[in-house]
C-alpha angles and dihedrals in degrees: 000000000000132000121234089249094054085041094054094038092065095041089049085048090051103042084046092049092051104049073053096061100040093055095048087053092065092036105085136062129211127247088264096054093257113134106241139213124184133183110290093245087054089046096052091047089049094047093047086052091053095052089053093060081042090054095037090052090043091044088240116157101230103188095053082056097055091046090060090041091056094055088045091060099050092061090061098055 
């Protein structure tokens, strides 16, 4: 059973990640100027992408982030 702050640590992430996701959406343009959305599974994979070259450029060590980030998560389920 989960408690109401893990409960509203994982709605607050969601609703957070998805306002992400959302943003970054309308964020791009194509080759050719036009603004772009793509499907949400295609813009998280985009955005993620673009986070590696970010960590990459910023010598961040992205994997050890998302590690954290995974047992962070699991404390909020």
């Amino acid at each position: 059973m989960t408690d109401n702050f893990t409960t509203r640590a994982h709605d607050e992430g969601a609703r957070r990640g998805g306002e992400a996701v959302e943003t970054y959406a309308y964020s791009g343009h194509t080759a050719s100027g036009q603004s772009w959305r793509s499907s949400p599974g295609e813009n998280l994979t985009r955005l993620l992408a673009d986070l590696l070259h970010w960590a990459d450029d910023t010598q961040r060590d992205f994997d050890r982030a998302l590690e954290r980030a995974r047992k962070l998560h699991d404390t909020e389920l």
